[in-house]
C-alpha distance (Angstrom), angle and dihedral (degrees) to the residues before:
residue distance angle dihedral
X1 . . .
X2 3.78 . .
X3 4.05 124.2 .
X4 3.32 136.1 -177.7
X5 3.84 122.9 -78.7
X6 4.04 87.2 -116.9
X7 3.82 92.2 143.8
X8 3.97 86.6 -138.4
X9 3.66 91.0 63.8
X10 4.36 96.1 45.2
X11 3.91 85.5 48.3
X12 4.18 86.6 51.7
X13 3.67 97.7 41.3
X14 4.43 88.5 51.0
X15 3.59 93.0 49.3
X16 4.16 97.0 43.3
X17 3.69 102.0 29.5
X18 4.00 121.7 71.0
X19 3.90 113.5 -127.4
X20 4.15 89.2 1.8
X21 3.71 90.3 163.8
X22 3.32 92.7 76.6
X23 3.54 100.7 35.5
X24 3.89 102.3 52.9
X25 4.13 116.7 102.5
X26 3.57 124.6 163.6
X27 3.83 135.8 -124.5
X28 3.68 105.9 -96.1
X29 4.12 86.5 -136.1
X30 3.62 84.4 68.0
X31 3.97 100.0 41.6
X32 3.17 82.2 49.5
X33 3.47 107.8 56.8
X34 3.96 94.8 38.4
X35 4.08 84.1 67.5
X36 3.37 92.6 59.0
C-alpha cells in the first residue's frame, strides 16, 4: 500500500505495523512533487 509522506501517518504506521520499515512506500504524487 503506499501513503502519503504526512509525517503523522509514517510515525502511526511504525508504531502499529510489525517490521514497517520495510513495508512503507510512498504515493508517487507526493515523490513527485517533493522533487520539484
Amino acid at each position: 500500500m503506499a501513503m502519503d509522506m504526512w509525517e503523522a501517518y509514517i510515525e502511526s504506521t511504525l508504531d502499529h505495523v510489525p517490521g514497517a520499515e520495510d513495508k512503507i512506500v510512498f504515493d508517487r504524487f507526493h515523490i513527485l512533487s517533493h522533487m520539484a
